[in-house]
N, C-alpha and C positions, 0 to 999 in steps of 0.2 A: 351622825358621821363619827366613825373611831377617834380616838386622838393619833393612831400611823396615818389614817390619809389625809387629817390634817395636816399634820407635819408634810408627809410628802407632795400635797397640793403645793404649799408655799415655796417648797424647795423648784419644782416643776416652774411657777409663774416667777418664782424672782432670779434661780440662778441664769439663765438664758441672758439677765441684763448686762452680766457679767461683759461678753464681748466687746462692747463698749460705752462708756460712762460718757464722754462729751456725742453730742451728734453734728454738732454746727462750728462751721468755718466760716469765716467772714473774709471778704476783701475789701478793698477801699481801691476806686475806680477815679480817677479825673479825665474827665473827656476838656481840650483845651478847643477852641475854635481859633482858627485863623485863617478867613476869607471862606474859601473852600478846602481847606484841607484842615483836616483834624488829627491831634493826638490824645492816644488814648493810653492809658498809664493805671495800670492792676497793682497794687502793692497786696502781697500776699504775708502769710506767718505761716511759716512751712512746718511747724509743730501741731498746728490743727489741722493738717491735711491728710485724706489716708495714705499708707505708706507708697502703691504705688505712682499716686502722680508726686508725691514728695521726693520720691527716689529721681523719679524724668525731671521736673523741675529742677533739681538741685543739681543733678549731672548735665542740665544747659546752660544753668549759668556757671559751673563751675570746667567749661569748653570743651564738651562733649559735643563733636559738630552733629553726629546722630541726632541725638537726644534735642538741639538746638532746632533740626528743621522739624521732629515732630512737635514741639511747643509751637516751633511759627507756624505750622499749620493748623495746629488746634486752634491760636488764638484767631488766624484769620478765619475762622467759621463763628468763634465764639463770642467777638465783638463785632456785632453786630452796628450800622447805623444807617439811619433812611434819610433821606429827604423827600419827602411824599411816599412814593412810592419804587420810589430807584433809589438801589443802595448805594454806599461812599465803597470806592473800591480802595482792599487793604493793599498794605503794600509793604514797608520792610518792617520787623520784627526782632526786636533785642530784647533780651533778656539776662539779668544783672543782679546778683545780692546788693542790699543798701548800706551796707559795712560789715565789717570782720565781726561775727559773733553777733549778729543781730538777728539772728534767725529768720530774716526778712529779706522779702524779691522783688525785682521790680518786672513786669512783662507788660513792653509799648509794643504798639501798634501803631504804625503811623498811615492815615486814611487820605484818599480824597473825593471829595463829592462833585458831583454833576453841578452845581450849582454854590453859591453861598446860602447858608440854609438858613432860614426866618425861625425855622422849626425843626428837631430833630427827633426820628423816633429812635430809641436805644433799645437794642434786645442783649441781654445775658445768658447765654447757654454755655456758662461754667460749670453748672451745676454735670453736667454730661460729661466733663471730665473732672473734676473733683470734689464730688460726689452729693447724693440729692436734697444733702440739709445743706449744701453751700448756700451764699447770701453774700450779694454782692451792693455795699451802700457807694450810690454815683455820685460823684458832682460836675457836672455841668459847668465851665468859665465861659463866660461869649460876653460878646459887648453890652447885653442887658443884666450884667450880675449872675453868679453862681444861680443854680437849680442843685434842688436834690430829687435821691429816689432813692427808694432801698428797691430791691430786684430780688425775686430767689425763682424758683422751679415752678411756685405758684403762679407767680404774677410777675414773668422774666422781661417786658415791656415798658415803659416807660414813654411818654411822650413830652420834650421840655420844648421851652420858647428857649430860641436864641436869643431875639430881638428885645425891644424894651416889655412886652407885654407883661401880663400879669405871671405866666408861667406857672409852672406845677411846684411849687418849695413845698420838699417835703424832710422835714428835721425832724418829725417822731420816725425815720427810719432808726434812730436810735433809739427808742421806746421801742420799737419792733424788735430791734438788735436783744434787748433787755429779756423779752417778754422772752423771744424763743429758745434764749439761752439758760433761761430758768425751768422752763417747762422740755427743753431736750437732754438736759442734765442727771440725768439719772443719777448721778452719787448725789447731788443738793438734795432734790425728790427722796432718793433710800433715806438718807438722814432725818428728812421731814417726816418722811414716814415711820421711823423708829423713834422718832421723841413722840409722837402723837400715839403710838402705840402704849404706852403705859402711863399716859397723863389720866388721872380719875374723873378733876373737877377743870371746868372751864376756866375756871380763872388760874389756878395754874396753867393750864396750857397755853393760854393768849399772855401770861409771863414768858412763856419759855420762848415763845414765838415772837416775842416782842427783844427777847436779849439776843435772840439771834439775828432778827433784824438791823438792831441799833449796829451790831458788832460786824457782821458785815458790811454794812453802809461804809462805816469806817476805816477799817481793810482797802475796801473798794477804791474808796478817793484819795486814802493814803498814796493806793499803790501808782494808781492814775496818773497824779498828779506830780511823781516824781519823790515823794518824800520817803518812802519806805520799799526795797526792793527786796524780793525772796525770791531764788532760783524757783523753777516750775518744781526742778529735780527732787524740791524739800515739799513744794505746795501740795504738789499731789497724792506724792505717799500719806501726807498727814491728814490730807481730807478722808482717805480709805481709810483710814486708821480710825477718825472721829466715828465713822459709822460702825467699827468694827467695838470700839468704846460700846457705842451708846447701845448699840445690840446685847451687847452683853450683859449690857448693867440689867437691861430688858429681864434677861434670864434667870439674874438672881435674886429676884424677889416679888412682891406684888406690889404694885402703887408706884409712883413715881418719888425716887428721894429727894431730899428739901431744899439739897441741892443743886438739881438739876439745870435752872435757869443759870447760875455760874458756871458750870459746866458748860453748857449750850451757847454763854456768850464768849467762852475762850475759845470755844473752838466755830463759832461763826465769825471770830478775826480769821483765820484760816480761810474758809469758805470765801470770804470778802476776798483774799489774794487770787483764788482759784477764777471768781468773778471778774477780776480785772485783766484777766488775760487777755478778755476778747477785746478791749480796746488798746492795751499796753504796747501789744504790736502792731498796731495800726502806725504809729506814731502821727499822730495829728496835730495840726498848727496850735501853738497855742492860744490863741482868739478863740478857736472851735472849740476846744477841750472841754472847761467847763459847762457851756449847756451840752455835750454829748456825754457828759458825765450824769449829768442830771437827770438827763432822758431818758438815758441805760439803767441808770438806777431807781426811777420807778417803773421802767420797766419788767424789772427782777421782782420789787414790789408788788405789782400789778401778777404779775405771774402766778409769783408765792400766795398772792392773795383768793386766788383764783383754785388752786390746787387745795388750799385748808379747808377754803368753801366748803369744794366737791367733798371733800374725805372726812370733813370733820362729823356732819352727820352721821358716817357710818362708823365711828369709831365711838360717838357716843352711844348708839344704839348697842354697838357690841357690848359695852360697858354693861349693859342689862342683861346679855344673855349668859346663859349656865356655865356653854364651854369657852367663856372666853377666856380663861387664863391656858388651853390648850392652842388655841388659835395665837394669841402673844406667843407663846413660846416656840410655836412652831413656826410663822413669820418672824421673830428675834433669830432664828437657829439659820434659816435662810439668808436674812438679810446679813449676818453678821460673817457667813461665808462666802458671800460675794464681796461683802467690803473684803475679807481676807486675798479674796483672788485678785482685786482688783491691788492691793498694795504691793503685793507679789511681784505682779505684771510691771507697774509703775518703778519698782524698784531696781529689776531688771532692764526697764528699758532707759 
């Protein structure tokens, strides 16, 4: 193969990513019981939605009567709840930001069912309106103690005990949260992919991979937990930016410099801030906090670990072949002009 269609392969497979770098939006659902009638309570973060249900949403709660009855009709299709096999009929529908500058919304439903349910099935068909990497983590309050579920397009069903039973508790929906936000992440992934491109020996690379871990992590729970805040407005551009760094470094020379793992851990504090976004706007109790901190973040781990697996073979095999300093260079030349477009974009929006 020439070294143009290498180059132009990479540019082909990578710039396309460009469109978009996050793919997953989260919500956080509390379904409350009381007797037969139920409320159902969607807290959104209207920054990880696409632009146009983020435009409908925000012009409902901000008293667009329009906009207001198409949210209540969407949400009465899209919360869904059973008791056996006869639904809970929905009924009024509000829709509410959760303070000035929170970026965040509230959309109730308030239900009632044929019955007091022993048992409820839950379905989620958000994904249909805000779009098909959404992912919805539920909780369930009834007289037998909280349930969870996470929910997405895959698996939009759920079945919890109201009553004392054993019930479905599912708390790795945070480990789930973790895992698919590391692997739909495409700038985390281009980054990963541009340090593993010019690492020679293994043991360097499980350094560089290890300081970007530790340093994330950190970010992560800092930002979490309240102790350190960064506007998105600064997180973002600078994640585009590290990958637009490390591309480059890519290009000017052979080997990876001695530096690198320092490099790779300042700017995996970065990455760590970008990583906590997905629970930061959730705002959740604090009792919860800490283990969905823990869950999310071997989550990412488990991710991360999963993706070096895969690729890591084939970046040492490349190491042995002839054109491999054409192939770096032409995925460096790629990668580093989607991080360009993507900081661009970030900057402007």
């Amino acid at each position: 193969m020439s070294r143009r269609a290498l180059l132009s392969a990479a540019l082909v497979l990578l710039l396309p990513a460009a469109a978009r770098a996050h793919a997953t939006s989260t919500g956080l659902a509390r379904v409350t019981v009381e007797g037969e009638r139920l409320r159902y309570r969607l807290t959104l973060v209207l920054d990880e939605l696409p632009e146009e249900p983020r435009r409908l949403l925000a012009a409902a709660a901000g008293g667009d009567a329009a906009a207001a009855e198409r949210v209540a009709e969407e949400a009465r299709l899209r919360a869904v709840a059973l008791v056996g096999a006869v639904p809970c009929r929905p009924g009024r529908v509000t829709v509410q930001g959760t303070g000035v500058g929170s970026g965040r919304l509230d959309v109730e439903v308030a239900l009632r069912c044929p019955s007091t349910p022993d048992r409820l099935v839950l379905r989620d068909g958000w994904p249909g309106l805000l779009g098909e990497h959404h992912r919805t983590l539920l909780r369930l309050d009834g007289p037998g103690g909280p349930r969870e579920a996470a929910l997405s397009q895959e698996a939009p069903e759920a079945t919890l005990e109201v009553g004392g039973g054993s019930g479905s508790r599912t708390p790795a929906g945070f480990f789930t949260l973790g895992l698919e936000h590391i692997l739909s992440g495409l700038d985390h992934l281009l980054f990963l992919g541009a340090l593993l491109l010019r690492g020679r020996r293994l043991r360097g690379l499980l350094g560089v991979i290890t300081a970007f871990t530790l340093a994330h992590s950190l970010t992560l729970a800092a930002a979490v937990l309240g102790l350190v805040v960064v506007p998105a407005r600064i997180v973002e551009p600078a994640i585009a930016a590290s990958i637009v760094w490390v591309a480059v470094e890519n290009l000017r020379g052979d080997g990876a410099p001695d530096h690198r793992w320092l490099l790779t851990f300042a700017f995996g504090l970065v990455h760590g801030f970008g990583f906590a976004s997905a629970l930061e706007g959730l705002a959740l109790p604090p009792w919860r906090l800490a283990g969905a901190l823990a869950l999310f973040n071997l989550g990412i781990e488990a991710g991360q670990a999963l993706v070096i697996a895969a690729a890591l073979p084939l970046f040492l095999w490349l190491r042995r072949a002839a054109w491999e300093r054409w192939v770096v260079r032409g995925a460096s030349l790629a990668v580093a002009l989607t991080g360009a477009i993507w900081f661009v974009q970030r900057i402007v929006a």
